[in-house]
C-alpha positions as CSV (number, residue, x, y, z in Angstrom):
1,X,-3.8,12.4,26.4
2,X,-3.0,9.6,23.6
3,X,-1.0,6.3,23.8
4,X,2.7,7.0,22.5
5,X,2.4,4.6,19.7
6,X,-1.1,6.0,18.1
7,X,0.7,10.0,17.9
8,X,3.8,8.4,16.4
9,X,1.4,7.1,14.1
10,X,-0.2,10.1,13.3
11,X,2.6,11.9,12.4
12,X,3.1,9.6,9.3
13,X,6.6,8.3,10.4
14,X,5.4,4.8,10.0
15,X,2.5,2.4,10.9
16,X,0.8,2.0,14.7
17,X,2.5,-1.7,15.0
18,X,6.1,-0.2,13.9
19,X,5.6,2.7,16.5
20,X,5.2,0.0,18.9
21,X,8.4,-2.0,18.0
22,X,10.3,1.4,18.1
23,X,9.6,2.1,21.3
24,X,10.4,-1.4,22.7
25,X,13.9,-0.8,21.0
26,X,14.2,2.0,22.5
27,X,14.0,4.8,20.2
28,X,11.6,6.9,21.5
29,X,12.1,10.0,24.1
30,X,9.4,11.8,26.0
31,X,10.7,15.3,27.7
32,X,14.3,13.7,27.9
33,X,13.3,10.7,29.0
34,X,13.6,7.5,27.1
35,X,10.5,5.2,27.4
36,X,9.7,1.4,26.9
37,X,6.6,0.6,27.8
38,X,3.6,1.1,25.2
39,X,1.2,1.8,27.9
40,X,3.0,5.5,27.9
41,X,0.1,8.4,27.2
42,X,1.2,11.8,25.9
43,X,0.1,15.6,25.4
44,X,1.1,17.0,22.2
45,X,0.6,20.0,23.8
46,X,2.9,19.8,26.6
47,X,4.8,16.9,25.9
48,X,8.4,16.6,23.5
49,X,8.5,13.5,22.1
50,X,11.9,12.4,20.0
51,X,11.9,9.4,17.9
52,X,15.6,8.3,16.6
53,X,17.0,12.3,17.8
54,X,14.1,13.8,15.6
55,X,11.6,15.9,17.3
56,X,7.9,14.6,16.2
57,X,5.7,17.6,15.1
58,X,2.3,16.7,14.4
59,X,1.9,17.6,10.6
60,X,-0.8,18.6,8.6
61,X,-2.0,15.2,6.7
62,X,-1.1,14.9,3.1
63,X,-2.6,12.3,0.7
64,X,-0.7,11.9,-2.8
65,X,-1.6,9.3,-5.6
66,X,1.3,8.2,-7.6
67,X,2.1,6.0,-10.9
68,X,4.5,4.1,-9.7
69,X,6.7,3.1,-12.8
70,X,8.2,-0.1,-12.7
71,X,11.8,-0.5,-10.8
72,X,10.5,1.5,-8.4
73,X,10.8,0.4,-5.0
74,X,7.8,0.9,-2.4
75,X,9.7,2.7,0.2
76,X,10.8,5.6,1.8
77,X,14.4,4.7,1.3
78,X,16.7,1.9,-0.1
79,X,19.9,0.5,1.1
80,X,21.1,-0.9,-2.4
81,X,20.8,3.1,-3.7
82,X,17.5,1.9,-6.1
83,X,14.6,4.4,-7.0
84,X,12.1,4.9,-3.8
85,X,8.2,6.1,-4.5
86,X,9.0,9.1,-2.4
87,X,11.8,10.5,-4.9
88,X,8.8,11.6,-7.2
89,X,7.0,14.1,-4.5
90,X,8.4,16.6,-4.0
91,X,7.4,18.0,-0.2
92,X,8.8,18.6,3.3
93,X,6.6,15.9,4.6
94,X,7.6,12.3,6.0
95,X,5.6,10.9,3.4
96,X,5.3,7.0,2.8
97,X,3.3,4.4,0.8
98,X,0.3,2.9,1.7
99,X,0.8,-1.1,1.2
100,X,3.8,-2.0,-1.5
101,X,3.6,-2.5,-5.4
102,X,6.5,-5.2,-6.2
103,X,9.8,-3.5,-8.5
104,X,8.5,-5.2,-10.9
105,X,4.9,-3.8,-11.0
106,X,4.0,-0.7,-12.1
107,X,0.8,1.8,-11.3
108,X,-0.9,3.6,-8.4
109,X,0.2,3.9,-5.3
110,X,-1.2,5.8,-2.2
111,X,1.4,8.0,-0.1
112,X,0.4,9.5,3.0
113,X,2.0,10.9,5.9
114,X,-1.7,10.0,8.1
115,X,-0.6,6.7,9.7
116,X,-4.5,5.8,11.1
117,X,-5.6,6.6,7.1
118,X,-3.0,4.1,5.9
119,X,-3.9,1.2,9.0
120,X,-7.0,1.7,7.9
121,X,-6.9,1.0,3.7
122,X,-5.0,-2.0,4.8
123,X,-6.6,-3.5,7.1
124,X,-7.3,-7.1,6.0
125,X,-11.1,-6.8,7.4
126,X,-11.8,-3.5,5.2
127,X,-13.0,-4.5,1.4
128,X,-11.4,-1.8,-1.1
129,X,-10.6,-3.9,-4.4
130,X,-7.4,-3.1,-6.3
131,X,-7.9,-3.5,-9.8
132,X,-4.8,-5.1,-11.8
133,X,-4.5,-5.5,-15.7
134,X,-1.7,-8.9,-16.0
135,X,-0.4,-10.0,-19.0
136,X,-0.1,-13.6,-18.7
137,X,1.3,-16.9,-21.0
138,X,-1.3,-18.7,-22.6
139,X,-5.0,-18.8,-22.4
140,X,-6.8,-19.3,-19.0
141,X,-9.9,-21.1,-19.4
142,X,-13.3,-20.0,-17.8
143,X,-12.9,-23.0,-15.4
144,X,-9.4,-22.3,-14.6
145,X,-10.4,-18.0,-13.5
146,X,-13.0,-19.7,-11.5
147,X,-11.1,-20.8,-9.1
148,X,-9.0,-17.3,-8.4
149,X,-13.0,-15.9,-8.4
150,X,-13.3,-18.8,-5.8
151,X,-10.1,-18.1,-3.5
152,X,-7.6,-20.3,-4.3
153,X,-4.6,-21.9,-1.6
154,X,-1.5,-20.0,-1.3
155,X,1.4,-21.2,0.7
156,X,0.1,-18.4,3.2
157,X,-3.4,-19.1,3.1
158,X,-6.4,-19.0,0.9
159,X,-7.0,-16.3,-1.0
160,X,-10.2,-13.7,-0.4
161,X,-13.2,-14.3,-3.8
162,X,-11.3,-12.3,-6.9
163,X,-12.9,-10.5,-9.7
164,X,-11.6,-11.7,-13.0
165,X,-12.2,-11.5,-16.8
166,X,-10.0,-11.8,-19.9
167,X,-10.1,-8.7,-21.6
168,X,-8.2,-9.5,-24.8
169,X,-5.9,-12.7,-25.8
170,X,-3.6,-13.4,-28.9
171,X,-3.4,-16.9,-30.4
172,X,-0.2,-16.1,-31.9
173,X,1.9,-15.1,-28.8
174,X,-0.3,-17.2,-26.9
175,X,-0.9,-14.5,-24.3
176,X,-3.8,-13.5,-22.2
177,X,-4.2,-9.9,-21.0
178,X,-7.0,-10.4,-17.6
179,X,-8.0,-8.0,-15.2
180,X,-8.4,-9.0,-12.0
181,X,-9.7,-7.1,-8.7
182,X,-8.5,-8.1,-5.1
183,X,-9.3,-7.0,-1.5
184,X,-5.9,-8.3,0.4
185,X,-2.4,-7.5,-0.4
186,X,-0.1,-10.4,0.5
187,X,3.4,-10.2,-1.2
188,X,3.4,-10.7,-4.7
189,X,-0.2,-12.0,-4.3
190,X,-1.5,-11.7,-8.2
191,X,1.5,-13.1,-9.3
192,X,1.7,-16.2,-7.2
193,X,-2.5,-16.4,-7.9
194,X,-1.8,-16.7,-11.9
195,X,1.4,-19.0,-11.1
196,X,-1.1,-21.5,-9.0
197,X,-3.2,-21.8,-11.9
198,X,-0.6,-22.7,-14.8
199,X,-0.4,-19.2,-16.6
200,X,2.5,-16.6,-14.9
201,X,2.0,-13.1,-15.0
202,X,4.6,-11.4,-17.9
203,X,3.4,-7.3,-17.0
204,X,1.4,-6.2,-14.0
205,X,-0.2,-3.0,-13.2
206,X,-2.3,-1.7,-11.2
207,X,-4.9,0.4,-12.6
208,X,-7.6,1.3,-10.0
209,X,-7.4,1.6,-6.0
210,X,-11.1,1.6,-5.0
211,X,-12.8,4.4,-7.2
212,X,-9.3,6.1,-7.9
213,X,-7.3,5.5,-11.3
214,X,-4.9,6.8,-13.2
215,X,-6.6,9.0,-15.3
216,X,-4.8,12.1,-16.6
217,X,-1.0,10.3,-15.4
218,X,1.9,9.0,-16.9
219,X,4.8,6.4,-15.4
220,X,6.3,8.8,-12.6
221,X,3.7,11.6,-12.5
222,X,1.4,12.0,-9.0
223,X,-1.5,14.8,-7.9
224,X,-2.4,14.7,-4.5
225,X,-5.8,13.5,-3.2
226,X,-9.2,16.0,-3.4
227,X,-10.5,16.3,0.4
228,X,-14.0,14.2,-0.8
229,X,-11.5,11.5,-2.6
230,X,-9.7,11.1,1.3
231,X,-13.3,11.3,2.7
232,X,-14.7,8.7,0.5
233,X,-12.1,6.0,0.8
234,X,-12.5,6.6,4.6
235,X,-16.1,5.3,4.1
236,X,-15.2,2.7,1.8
237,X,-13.0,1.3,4.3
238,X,-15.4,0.6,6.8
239,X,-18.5,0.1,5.3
C-alpha cells in the first residue's frame, strides 16, 4: 500500500506536491470513489485510481534529454498555442520537464515521466550544478564575478556560491561571454544574478546538467538517457 499522492507521482503526471493539490480539488477517484484527504493509501494492484476521468497506469519510466531551442516553452502544454518541450518527443508517455528553461533560453532540458526522479534533481538540498554560457553587456570585473561566486541577494533570497569565469570578451561590442554553474533554479535566476551586478544577460544557454551535455545535438534534437546516466544522477543527487 502507498499514499495516493506518491503513485500519482510515480506515474509522471506531475510532481508529489501537485498530486497533493489535485486531490484536495478533487480530481482524483479511487474504485468510483472520489477522495480528499492525502492520508488515502492505495494498491496498484487492486485499486482503480482516476485522475481528471483518466485511468492512472503505472508506466514504464522514461528519461529523455532535450536541446531546448529558444521560444520553447517548459511545459507540457500552452494556453497561448506556443511551442511546448514535449512536441519534440515523440512517445505515448505523459512525459514532462524536470525544472523550466525560460522562452528565452535555450539548451538541455531533462523530461521524465518518473515523478520521485524529477523531486529528486530539484530538490533545493541536492547539489547538481547547471552549467550556463551568458552573453552579457560589458566587461564584468574579477571583483564584480566574486560576488555571484559569493551568493549574491535576490529579491527572493540569496543566492547558493556560483562558479564563474569569462571565457572570451570583445572590446569592440563591449560584450562578455561567462560561464557560470549553479545548484538552485529560481525563476530566471542567472539572468536576475548578471542584472544585480550591472552587466544583463543578451543569450543564455544551458550547456551542461551535472555530467550530461549536449554533445552530438542540435536546437530541437533529444536521445533518451542510458540506464548508468539515470543511475548516476540518482547518486549525484544525494551524495
Amino acid at each position: 500500500m502507498e499514499r495516493l499522492q506518491k503513485v500519482i507521482a510515480q506515474s509522471g503526471i506531475t510532481s508529489r506536491r501537485k498530486a497533493e493539490q489535485l486531490i484536495l480539488d478533487g480530481r482524483v477517484y479511487v474504485n468510483g470513489k472520489q477522495i480528499k484527504e492525502l492520508g488515502t493509501k492505495v494498491d496498484m494492484k487492486h485499486d482503480k485510481v482516476v485522475v481528471d476521468g483518466v485511468p492512472l497506469d503505472k508506466e514504464e519510466p522514461v528519461y529523455f534529454l532535450l536541446y531546448k531551442p529558444t521560444g520553447v516553452i517548459s511545459s507540457v502544454s500552452d494556453e497561448h498555442g506556443r511551442k511546448v518541450v514535449t512536441d519534440f518527443i515523440p512517445t505515448d508517455k505523459r512525459i514532462f520537464p524536470i525544472g523550466r528553461l525560460d522562452s528565452d533560453t535555450s539548451g538541455l532540458i531533462l523530461l521524465t515521466n518518473d515523478g520521485d526522479f524529477a523531486n529528486m534533481l530539484m530538490h533545493p538540498k541536492y547539489k547538481v550544478y547547471k552549467t550556463y554560457i551568458a552573453k552579457v553587456e560589458g566587461i564584468p570585473l574579477r571583483e564584480t564575478l566574486k560576488k555571484l561566486e559569493k551568493g549574491i541577494h535576490l529579491e527572493d533570497g540569496k543566492t547558493a556560491p556560483a562558479k564563474v569565469k569569462v571565457t572570451r570578451t570583445d572590446k569592440k561590442k563591449n560584450t562578455s561571454i561567462v560561464e557560470i554553474s549553479i545548484r538552485e533554479g529560481k525563476n530566471r535566476q542567472v539572468r536576475r544574478m548578471f542584472d544585480a551586478i550591472g552587466h544583463p544577460v543578451i543569450k543564455l544557454k544551458r550547456e551542461q546538467y551535472g555530467f550530461l551535455n549536449l554533445k552530438g545535438l542540435n536546437a530541437g534534437e533529444f536521445r533518451e538517457l542510458k540506464p548508468h546516466e539515470v543511475k548516476q544522477l540518482r547518486e549525484l543527487a544525494v551524495t
